[in-house]
N, C-alpha and C positions, 0 to 999 in steps of 0.2 A: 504494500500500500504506500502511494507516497504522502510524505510526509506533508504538504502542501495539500491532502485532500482531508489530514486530523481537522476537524473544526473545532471550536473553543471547550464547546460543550461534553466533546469525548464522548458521545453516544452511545458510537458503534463499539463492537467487540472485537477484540484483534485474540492472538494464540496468548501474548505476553500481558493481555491486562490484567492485574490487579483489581479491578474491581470494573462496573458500567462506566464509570465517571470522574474525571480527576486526574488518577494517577495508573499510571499505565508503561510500559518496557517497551521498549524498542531492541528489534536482535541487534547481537554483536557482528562488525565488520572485519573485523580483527583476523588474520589466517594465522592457524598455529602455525610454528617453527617445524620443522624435523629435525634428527639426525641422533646418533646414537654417539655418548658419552662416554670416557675414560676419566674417572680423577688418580692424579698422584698425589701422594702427600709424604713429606717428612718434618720432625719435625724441629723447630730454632732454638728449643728449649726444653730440657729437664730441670730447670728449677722449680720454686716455687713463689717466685714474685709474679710471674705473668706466665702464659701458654702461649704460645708461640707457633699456630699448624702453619705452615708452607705449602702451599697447593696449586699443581698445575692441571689444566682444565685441556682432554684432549678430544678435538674430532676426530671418532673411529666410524661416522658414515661416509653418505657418499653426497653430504647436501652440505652448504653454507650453513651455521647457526647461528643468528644473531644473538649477542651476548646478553641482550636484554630481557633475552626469554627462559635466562636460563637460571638457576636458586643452589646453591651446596650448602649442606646443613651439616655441621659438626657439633657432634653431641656429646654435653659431661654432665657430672656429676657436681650442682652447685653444693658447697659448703655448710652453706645454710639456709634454711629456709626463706631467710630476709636477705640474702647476699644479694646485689644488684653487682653489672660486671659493665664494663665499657670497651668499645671496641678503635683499634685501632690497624692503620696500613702503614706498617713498615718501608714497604717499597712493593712497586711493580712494575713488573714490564709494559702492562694496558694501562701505567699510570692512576697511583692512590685514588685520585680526583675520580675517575671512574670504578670506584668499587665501594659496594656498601655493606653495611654489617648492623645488622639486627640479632635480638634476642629474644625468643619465644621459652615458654614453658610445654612442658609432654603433658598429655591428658593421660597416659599410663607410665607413672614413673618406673623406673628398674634401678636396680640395686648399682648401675654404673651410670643412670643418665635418667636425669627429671629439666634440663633445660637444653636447648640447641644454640648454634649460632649459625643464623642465615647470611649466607654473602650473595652477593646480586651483584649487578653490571649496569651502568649506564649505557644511553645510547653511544658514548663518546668512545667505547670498547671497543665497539665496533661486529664483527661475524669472525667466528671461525671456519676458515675455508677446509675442507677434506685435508685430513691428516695432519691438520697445523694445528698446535697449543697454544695454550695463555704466554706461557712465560714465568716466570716465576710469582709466586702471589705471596708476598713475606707478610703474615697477618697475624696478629698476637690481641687477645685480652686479660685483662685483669680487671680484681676487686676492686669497684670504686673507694672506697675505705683503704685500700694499699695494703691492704694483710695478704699474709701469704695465703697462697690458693695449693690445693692438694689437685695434680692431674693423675695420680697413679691409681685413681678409681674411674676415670672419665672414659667412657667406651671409646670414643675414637682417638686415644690416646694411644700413639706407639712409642715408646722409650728407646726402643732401638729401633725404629723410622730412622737413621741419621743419614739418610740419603733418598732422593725421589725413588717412588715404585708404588705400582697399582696400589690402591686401599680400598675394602670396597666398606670402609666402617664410615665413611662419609657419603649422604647421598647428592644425587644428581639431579633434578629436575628439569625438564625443556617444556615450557608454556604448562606447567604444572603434572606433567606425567614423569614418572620418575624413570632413567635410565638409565640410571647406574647407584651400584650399595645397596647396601641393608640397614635399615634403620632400626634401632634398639627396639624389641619384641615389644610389636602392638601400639607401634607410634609412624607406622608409614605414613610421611607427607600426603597421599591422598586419599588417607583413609576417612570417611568422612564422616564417622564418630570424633574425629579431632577435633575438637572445640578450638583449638590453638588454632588451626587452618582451616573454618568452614568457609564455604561457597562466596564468595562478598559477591556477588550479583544480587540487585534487588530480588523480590520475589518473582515467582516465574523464572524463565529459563533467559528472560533478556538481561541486554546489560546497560539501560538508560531509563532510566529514572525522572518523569515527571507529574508534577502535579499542580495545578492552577488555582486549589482551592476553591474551586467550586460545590459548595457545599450550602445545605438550609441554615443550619444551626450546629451547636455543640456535639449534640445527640443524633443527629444525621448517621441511621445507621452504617450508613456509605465510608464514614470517616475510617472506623474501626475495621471493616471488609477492604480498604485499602491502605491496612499497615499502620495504622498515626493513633494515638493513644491522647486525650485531652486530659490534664491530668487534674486526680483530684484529690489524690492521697497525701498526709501530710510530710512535716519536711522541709529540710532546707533545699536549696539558699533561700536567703531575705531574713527580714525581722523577726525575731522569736513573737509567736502568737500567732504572725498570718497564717492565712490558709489557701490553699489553691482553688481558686474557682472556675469552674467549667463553665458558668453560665457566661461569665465574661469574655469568652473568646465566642466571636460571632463574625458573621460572616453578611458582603452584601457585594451587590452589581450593577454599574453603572455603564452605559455605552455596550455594553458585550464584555466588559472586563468584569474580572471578581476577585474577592479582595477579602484576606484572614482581617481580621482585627484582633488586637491581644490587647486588654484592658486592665489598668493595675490602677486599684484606688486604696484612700484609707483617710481616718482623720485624725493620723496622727500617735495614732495608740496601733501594738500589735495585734489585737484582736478585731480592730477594725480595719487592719489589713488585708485586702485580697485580691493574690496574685494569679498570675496568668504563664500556664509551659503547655504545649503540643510536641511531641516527640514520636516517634517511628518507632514501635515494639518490640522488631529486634533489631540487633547491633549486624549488619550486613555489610557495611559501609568504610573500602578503607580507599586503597590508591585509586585518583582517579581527578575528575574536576568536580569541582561543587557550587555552584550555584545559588544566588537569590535576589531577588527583589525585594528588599527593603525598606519602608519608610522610618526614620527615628523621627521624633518628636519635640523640642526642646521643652513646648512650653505644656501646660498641663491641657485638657480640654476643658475643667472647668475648675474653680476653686485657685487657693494660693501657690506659689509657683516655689521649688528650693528643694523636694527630697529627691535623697542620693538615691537615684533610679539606675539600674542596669539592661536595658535593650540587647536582645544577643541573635545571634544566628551561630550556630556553634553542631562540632561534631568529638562522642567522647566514647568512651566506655569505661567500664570498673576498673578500680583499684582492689587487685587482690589481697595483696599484701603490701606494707610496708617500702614506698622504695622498689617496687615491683618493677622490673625490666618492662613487661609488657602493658603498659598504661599509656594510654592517650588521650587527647584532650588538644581541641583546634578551634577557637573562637574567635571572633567579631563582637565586641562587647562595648556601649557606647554608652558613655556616664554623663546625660545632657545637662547636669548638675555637677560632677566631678565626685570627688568620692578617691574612699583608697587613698587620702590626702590629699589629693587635685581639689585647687580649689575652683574649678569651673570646668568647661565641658572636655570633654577626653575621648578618644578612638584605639582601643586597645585591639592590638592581636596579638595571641600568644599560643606558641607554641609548648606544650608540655612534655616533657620526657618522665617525669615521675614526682614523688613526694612522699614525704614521711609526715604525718600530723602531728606528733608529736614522741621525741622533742620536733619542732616544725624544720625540716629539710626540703628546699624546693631544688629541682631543677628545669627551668623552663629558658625563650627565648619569647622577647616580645616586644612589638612595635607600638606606637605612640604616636598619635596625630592629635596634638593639641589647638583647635578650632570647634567650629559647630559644624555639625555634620545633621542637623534637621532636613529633612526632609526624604523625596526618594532616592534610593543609590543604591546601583550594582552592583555586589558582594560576590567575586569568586575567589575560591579559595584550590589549590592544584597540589595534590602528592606525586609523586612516582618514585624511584628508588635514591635519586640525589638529593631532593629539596621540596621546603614548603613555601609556595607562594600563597600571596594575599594579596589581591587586586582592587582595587575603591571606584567603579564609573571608568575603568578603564584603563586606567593607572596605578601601576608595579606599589602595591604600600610597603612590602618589608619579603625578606629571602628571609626562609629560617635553614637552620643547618640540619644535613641528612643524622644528626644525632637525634633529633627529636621525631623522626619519620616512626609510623606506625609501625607496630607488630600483631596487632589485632582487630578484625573489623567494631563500627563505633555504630551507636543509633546518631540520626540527625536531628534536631532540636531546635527550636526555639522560646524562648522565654522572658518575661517582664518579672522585674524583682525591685524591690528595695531595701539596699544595702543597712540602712540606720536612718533614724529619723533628726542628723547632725545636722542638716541642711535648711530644715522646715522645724520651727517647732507646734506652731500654729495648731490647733484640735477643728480647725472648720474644717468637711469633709473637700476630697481634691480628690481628679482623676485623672491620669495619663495612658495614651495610648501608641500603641507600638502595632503598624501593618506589612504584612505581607503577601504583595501578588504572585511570586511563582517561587515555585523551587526546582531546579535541577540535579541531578549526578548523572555523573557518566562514566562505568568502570575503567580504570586502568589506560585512559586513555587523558594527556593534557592540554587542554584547550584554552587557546589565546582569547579575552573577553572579547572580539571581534567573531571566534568564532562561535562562542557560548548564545552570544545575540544572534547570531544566522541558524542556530539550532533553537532557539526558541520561540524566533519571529514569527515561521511555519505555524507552532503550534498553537499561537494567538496569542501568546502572553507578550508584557511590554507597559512602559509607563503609561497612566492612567494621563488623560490627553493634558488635564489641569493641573499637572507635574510633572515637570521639566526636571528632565538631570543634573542634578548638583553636581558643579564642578569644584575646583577646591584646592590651594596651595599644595606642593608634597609634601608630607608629614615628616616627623623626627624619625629618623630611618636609627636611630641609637638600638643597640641591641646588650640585651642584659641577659645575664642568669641570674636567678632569684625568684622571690615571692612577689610579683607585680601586682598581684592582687588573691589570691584565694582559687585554686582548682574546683570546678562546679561539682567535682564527686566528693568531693569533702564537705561542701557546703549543702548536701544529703542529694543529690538530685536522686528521682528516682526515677522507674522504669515498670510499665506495666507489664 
């Protein structure tokens, strides 16, 4: 069907919908790779300050294999249950810059291996042509805390490796099918009991993801038969006392357009706070582009103007434990009030790598655009295996480093909150509203805002005619590690 005969309304029934209306998958264009895999490995270290695997990656088909299709996962045994580990590229022949290192946790641990380390390729690697290797991949991690690490229980751990040669205790991956090794018993990359590795394609069998928000009301059984949970259970973030109200998120349509509304009022006190989150039920959601339309608010719609409000468009998943390798957290969070210390309006994106609550350890990256940013504005946000972008209307907002790149898929979200009542102290009742016309993803694939809009144009969505694109100075590109403001999974969010 082409994409230029979808109408606004999403009617009709395609193989990939999600539900009659709304939200709906487009297939993927994507052709897998082939080619059949060889890893060597020896390894740079028997100590026990850092691990050290060395690995060359060899084509034994008879086809090209682009490196970006490709995953090696070397498996050990963490220390401790809270150990977090960091990864590092010694040197390479495809060049540091093009190689990435992730951390996953096993859904069946064994007595030599309950975490992995995934390495990956940028496009920048380039193909391996028949019979030709990587080159040398000199790759080592260690304990973030710098204690010595024990490798003499880590299954793909050879002590006398001290020279390249076949190993089949690292596995191989091409476009997600495994072609070389053995993976620690009952933890195969595609086995699809693996929670660490399930499907991130939206539901259905597609891999595009959209939704217009076309819906009656809160309770629109439609919402729920296409994946989006309104939420109403209690819970942070916000003021201790509010509560989550479903009735406040409402929806209407002007011209052919339709439009979420998400409405957070209060007068003042916690109990007469009530906030507004919609969220996507399960975590499906990891590399790829993402998408929205936007409007932030500065000023209230009715009543006095000053509490420290948080606007988001954001994508997370759980905090297992402590410091967790595999945690993520990607937000758009706009404080029309300031907040977090700012004393006026603020445009945060941050990227997370993990956190400890207490004692409080953060480790994140995050950008700053201090301006107002009221009104509508196109929010995309791009994973793939090197870097996190975050784009404002069309314009580059901040790089984050491939350190904070996902290991596990995230629900998507949005939500209205109030940080504290620092701002306003006034008891006469106030309300603020926070909208959004579409949302996008699109797996595994990174798309320039130019092309994000000629993917959406098609499907009708698009500024509402009486909102024009905020345009906007570039923001403070400064990048930190730290606590910039509060991880949303700490702050309770939850998930239906």
């Amino acid at each position: 069907m082409s994409r230029t005969t979808i109408g606004r309304t999403l009617t009709c029934a395609v193989a990939a919908v999600l539900g009659s209306v709304g939200l709906f998958a487009l297939p993927s264009t994507a052709d897998a790779a082939a080619g059949d895999l060889t890893v060597q490995y020896h390894t740079g270290s028997t100590g026990s300050d850092q691990a050290e695997p060395w690995l060359k990656v060899r084509n034994a088909g008879g086809s090209a294999v682009p490196l970006s299709s490709v995953k090696l996962r070397y498996y050990f045994k963490s220390d401790t249950a809270g150990t977090s580990y960091r990864f590092a590229c010694s040197w390479a022949v495809k060049g540091c810059a093009n190689i990435t290192g992730t951390f996953g946790t096993l859904e069946h641990p064994t007595s030599n291996a309950d975490r992995y380390l995934e390495i990956g390729f940028t496009s920048g690697a380039g193909s391996l042509a028949p019979g030709a290797d990587t080159g040398d991949l000199q790759l080592r991690f260690y304990r973030s805390d710098w204690q010595p690490l024990n490798q003499s229980d880590d299954y793909s751990f050879g002590a006398s490796q001290t020279s390249y040669a076949n190993w089949s205790k690292v596995t191989a991956q091409v476009d997600g099918g495994v072609v070389w090794g053995t993976a620690p018993e009952g933890n195969d990359p595609t086995d699809p009991t693996d929670p660490t590795d399930p499907p991130t394609d939206p539901p259905a069998d597609g891999a595009t993801l959209f939704d217009d928000f076309n819906y009656s009301a809160y309770n629109d059984p439609r919402i729920s038969a296409n994946g989006w949970s309104v939420r109403s259970n209690s819970g942070g973030p916000g003021v201790p006392g509010a509560t989550w109200a479903p009735e406040n998120v409402t929806f209407s349509s002007s011209g052919g357009n339709s439009v979420m509304n998400l409405e957070t009022s209060t007068s003042g006190t916690g109990g007469s706070t009530k906030q507004t989150e919609v969220l996507t039920k399960a975590m499906k959601f990891k590399n790829g582009t993402y998408a929205a339309r936007v409007k932030f608010n500065d000023a209230p719609k009715s009543g006095p103007d000053g509490d420290h409000l948080v606007q988001t468009f954001f994508t997370i998943n759980d905090l297992k434990a402590p410091m967790a390798d595999d945690y993520s957290e990607y937000d758009f969070e706009y404080l029309p009030n300031g907040g977090w210390g700012e004393p006026s309006n603020i445009l945060y994106t941050t990227s997370w790598e993990t956190y400890n609550p207490d004692p409080w350890q953060a480790v994140n990256q995050h950008t700053e655009g201090r301006q107002s940013y009221a009104g509508w504005h196109d929010l995309v946000l791009t994973i793939n295996n090197s870097s996190i972008r975050y784009y404002v209307d069309g314009q580059l907002f901040g790089t984050h480093d491939a350190q904070y790149l996902p290991e596990r898929p995230m629900s998507i979200n949005f939500n209205q909150w109030l940080i504290d009542f620092g701002g306003q102290s006034s008891t006469s009742p106030r309300a603020y509203d926070q909208q959004v016309d579409y949302v996008l993803y699109i797996k595994d694939q990174v798309l320039t805002p130019a092309q994000v809009a000629a993917k959406v144009s098609p499907l009708g969505a698009g500024a509402p005619s009486s909102s024009p694109r905020a345009r906007g100075p570039c923001p403070d590109l400064g990048r930190r590690r730290g606590p910039a403001r509060t991880p949303l999974s700490l702050l309770g969010v939850r998930r239906a």
